[in-house]
KOLFI-972694 format. One line per 2 residues: number of its first residue (from 1); their letters; for each residue x, y, z of C-alpha. Coordinates in Angstrom, 3 decimals, padded with zeros to 6 digits. Layout:
BEGIN
NUM> a> X/Y/Z | ...
***
This chain:
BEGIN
1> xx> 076.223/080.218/109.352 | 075.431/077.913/106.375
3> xx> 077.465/075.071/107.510 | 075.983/074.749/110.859
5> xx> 072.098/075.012/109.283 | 073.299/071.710/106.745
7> xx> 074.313/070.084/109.775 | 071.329/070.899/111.559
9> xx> 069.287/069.722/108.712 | 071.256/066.347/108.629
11> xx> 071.587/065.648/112.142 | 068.736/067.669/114.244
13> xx> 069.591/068.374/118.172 | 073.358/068.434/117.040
15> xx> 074.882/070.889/118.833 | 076.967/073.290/116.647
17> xx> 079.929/075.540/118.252 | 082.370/077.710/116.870
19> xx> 084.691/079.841/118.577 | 086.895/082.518/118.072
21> xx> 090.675/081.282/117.909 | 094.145/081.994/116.004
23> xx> 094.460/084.394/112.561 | 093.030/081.942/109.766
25> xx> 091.427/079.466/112.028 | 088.516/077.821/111.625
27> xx> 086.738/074.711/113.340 | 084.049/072.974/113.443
29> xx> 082.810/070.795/116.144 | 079.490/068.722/117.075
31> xx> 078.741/067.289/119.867 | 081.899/068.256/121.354
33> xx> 084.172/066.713/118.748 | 085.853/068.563/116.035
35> xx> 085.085/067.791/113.016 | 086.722/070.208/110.339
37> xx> 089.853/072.533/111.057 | 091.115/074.944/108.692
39> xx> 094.384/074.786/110.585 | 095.022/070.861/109.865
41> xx> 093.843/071.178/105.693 | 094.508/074.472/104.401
43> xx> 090.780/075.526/103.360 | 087.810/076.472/104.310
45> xx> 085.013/073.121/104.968 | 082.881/072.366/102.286
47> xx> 079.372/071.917/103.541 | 078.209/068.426/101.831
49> xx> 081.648/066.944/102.721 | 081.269/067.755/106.129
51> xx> 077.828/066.810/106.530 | 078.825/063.416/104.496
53> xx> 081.430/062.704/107.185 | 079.144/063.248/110.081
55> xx> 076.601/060.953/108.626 | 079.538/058.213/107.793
57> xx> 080.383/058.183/111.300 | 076.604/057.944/112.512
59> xx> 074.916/055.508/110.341 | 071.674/055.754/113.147
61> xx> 071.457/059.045/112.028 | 072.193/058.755/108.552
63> xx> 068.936/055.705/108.170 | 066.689/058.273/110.322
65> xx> 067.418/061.254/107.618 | 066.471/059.376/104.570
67> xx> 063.184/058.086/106.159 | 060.051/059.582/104.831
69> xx> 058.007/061.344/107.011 | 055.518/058.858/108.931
71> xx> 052.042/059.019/107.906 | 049.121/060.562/109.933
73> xx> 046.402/059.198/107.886 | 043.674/061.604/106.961
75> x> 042.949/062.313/103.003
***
């Protein structure tokens, strides 16, 4: 699934689940919250707004993600 490798990419060790429900579901949940349901909005989750909401409500991870590499030395 796309949507769970972006949020892998933004937030590694998240754990990504998604389960089989209802006609027309579809949910999203890390960490064992939900964090996008088709049910409540109507449409299918746009990746970058859902990985821009997880990294709104984890800043920790947010400052991590746009850290460069560090450096091992060598040349």
């Amino acid at each position: 699934m796309r949507l769970e490798a972006a949020i892998k990419r933004a937030i590694p060790g998240a754990v990504v689940t998604g389960s089989v429900g209802r006609s027309q579901s579809f949910e999203v949940t890390v960490d064992g919250v939900l964090v996008y349901s088709k049910l409540q909005s109507g449409t299918f989750p746009d990746e970058s707004t859902v990985v821009s909401k997880l990294m709104a409500k984890n800043p920790k991870t947010a400052q991590a993600c746009q850290r460069p590499p560090p450096s091992y030395g060598g040349g």
